[in-house]
C-alpha positions as CSV (number, residue, x, y, z in Angstrom):
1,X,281.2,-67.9,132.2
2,X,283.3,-65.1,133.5
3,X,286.4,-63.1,131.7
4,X,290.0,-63.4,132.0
5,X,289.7,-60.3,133.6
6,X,286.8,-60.9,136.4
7,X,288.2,-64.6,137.6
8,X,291.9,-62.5,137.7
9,X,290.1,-60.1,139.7
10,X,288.1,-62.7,142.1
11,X,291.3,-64.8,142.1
12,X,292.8,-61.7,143.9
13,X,290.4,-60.9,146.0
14,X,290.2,-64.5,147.3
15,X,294.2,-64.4,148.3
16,X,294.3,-61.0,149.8
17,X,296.3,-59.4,147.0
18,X,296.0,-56.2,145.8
19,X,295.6,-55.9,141.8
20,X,296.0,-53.7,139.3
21,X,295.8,-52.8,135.8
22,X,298.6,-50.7,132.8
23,X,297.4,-49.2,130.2
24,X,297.8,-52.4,127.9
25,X,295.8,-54.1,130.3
26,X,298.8,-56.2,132.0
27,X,298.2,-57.1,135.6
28,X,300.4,-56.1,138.5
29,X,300.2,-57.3,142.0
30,X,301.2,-57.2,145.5
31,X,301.0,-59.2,148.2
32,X,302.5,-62.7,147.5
33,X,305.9,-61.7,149.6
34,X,307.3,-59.8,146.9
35,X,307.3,-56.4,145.3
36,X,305.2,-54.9,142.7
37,X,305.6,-56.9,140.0
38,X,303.3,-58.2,136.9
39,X,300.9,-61.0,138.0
40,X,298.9,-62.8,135.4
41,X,298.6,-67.1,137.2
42,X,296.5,-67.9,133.8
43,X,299.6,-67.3,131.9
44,X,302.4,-68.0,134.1
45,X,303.1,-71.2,136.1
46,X,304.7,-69.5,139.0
47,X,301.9,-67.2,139.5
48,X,299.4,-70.5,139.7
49,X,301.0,-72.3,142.0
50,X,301.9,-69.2,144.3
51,X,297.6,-68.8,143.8
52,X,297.4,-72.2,144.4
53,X,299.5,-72.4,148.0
54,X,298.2,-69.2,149.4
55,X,294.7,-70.5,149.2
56,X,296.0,-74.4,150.6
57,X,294.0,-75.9,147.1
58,X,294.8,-78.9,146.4
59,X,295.4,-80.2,142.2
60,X,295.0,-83.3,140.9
61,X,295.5,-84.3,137.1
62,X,293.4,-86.8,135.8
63,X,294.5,-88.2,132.5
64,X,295.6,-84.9,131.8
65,X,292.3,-83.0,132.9
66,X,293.3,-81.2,136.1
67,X,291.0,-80.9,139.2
68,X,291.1,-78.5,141.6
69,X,289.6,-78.5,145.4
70,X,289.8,-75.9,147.9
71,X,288.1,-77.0,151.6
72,X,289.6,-74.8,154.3
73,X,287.9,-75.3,157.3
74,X,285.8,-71.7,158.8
75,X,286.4,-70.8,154.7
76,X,284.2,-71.1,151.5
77,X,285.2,-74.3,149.8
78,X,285.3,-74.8,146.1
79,X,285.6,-78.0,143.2
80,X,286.7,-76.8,139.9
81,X,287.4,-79.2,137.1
82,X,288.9,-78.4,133.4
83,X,288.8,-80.3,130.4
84,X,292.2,-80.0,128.6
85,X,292.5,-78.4,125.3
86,X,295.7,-79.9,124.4
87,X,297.7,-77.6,126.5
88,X,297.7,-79.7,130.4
89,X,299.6,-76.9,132.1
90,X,297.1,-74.1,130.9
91,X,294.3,-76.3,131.9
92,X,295.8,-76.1,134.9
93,X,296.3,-73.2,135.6
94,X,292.7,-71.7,134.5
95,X,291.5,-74.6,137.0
96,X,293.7,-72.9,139.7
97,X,292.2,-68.9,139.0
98,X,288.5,-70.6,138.6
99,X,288.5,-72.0,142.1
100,X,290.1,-69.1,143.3
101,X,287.1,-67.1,141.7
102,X,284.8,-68.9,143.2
103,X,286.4,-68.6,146.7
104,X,286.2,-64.5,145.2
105,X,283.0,-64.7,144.6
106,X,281.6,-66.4,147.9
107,X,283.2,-63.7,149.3
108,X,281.2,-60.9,148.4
């Protein structure tokens, strides 16, 4: 299982976004059509679904366990699928930065 901070960093990598890190360890980014600006899709809704459009992924929620699917054609493809924890829209959108990891990750 990877970190917060390696499937952030994949994630990134996946969309073409550049990344970067404060001192606290808050993410920034640029690249999604607007300035710099802090950038963290595991914690904030607009950030997933930005994450989850730029790639074309498509989600599905299953009796509240989320699925995610990425199958671009000429692209890596990727199936990610989390259990939820009681939280469906942080289920969500860790599903959304895991498949974008793993399009990150192919893409080594």
């Amino acid at each position: 299982m990877s970190t917060d901070r390696e499937l952030l960093e994949l994630a990134a990598k996946a969309a073409g976004v550049s990344v970067w890190t404060d001192i606290d360890g808050n993410y920034y980014s640029e690249g999604f059509g607007v300035a710099e600006r802090p950038w963290n899709p595991l914690t904030d809704d607009g950030d997933a679904l930005r994450l989850a459009v730029k790639l074309h992924m498509t989600v599905r929620c299953y009796m509240g366990s989320p699925c995610v699917q990425i199958g671009v054609p000429g692209r890596p493809n990727a199936y990610v699928d989390e259990t939820d924890q009681g939280d469906p829209a942080a289920a969500t959108r860790r599903a959304i930065v895991r498949a974008a990891a793993e399009i990150g990750k192919a893409m080594r």
